[in-house]
C-alpha positions as CSV (number, residue, x, y, z in Angstrom):
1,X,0.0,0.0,0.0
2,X,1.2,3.3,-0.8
3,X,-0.7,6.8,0.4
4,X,-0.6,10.5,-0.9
5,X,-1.7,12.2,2.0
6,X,-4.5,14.4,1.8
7,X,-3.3,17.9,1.8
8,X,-4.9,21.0,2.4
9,X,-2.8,24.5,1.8
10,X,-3.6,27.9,3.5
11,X,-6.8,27.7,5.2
12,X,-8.9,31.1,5.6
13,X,-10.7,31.9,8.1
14,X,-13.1,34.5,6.3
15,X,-14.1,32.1,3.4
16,X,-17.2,31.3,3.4
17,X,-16.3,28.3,1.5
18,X,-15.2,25.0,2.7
19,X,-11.7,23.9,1.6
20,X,-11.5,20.7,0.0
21,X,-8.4,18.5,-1.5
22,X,-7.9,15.0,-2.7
23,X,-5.1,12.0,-1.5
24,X,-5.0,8.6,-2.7
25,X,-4.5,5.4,-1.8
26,X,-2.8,2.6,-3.7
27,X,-3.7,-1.1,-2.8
28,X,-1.2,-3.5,-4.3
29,X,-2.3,-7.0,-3.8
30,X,0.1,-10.3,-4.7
31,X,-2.8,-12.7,-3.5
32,X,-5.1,-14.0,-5.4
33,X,-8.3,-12.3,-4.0
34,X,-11.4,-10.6,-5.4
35,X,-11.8,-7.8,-2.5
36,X,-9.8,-6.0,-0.3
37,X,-11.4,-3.8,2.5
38,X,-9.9,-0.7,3.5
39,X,-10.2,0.9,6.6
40,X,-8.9,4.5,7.7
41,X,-8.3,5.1,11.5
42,X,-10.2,7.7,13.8
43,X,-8.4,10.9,13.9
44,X,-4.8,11.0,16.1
45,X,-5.8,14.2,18.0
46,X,-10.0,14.0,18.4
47,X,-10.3,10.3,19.0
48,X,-13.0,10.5,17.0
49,X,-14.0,9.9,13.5
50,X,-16.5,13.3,13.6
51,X,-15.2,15.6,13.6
52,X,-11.6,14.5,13.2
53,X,-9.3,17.5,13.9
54,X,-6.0,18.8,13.0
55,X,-4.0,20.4,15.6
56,X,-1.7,23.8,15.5
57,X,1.6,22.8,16.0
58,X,3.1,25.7,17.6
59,X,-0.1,25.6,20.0
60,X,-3.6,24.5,20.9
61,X,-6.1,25.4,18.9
62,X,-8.0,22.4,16.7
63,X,-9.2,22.7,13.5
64,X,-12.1,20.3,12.0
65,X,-11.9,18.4,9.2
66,X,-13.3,15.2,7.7
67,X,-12.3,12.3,5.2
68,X,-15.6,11.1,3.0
69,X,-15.2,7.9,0.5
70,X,-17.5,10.2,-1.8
71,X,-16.5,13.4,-4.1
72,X,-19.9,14.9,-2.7
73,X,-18.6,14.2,0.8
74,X,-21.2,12.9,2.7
75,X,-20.0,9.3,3.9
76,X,-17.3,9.4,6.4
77,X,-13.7,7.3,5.5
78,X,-13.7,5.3,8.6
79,X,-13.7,0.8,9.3
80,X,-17.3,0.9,9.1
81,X,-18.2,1.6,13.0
82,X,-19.7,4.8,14.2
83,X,-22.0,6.1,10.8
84,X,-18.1,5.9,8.9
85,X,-17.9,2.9,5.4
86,X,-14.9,1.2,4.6
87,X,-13.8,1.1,0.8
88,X,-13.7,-2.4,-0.9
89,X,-11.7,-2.4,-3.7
90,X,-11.7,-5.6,-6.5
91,X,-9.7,-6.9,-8.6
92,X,-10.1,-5.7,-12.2
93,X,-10.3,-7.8,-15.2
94,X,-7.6,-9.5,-16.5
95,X,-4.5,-11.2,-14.6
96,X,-5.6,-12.7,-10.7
97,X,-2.5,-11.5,-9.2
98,X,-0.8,-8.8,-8.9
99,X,-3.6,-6.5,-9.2
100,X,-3.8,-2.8,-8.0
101,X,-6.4,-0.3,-7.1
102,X,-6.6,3.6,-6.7
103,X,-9.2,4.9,-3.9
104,X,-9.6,8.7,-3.8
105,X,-10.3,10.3,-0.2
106,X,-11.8,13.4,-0.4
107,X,-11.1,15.7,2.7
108,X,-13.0,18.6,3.5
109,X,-12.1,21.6,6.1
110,X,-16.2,23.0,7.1
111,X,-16.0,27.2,6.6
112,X,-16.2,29.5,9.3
113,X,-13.8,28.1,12.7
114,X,-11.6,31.2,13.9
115,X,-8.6,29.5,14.9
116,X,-4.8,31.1,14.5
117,X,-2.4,31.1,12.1
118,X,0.2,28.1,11.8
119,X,0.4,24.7,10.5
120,X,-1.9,22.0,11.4
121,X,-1.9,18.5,10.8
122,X,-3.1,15.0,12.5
123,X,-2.2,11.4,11.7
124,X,-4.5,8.9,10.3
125,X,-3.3,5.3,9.7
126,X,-5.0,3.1,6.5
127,X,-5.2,-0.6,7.2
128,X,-5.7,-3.1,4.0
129,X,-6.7,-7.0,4.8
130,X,-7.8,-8.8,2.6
């Protein structure tokens, strides 16, 4: 498995906007199986799958953000628990093994939370079994 992390840039506090970006996920499989399920982790600094939050790192203040399986972002990137899906990628035609996959994950940072200026970030792990 291989991960581009989702990635936001400069966040603004007036936008009335949210911010949204796009990381992938590549599942490379050497077994011969149809599925694969893939799970992402509740957030490092909430707990929590929603909100997840980033947090400053020269300070306190949290900033909320979400991971969706969806481009419309309404299902949560989670294992399946607490309202959240998991992604099950197949194999595609052709060859049983190796096979590969590409899962988007859509992040989205909601409008409006007056935090301060600085870098944020949290930690998520992604889990493939088959």
């Amino acid at each position: 498995m291989n991960a581009t992390p989702v990635s936001f840039g400069n966040y603004d506090t007036f936008s009335s906007a949210p911010l949204d970006a796009v990381g992938t996920i590549t599942v490379n499989c050497s077994r011969n199986v149809r599925r694969a399920t893939v799970t992402l982790s509740v957030s490092s600094t909430s707990g929590s799958f929603n909100p997840r939050r980033m947090r400053r790192s020269a300070g306190s203040d949290l900033l909320d953000y979400n991971v969706y399986t969806d481009a419309a972002r309404t299902t949560i990137f989670g294992d399946g628990t607490g309202g959240t899906s998991r992604i099950r990628p197949g194999r595609p035609p052709g060859p049983r093994v190796p096979w590969s996959a590409n899962i988007t994950m859509y992040g989205r940072i909601p409008p409006g939370q007056n935090v301060s200026v600085g870098a944020y970030s949290d930690t998520l792990t992604a889990t493939v079994e088959p």
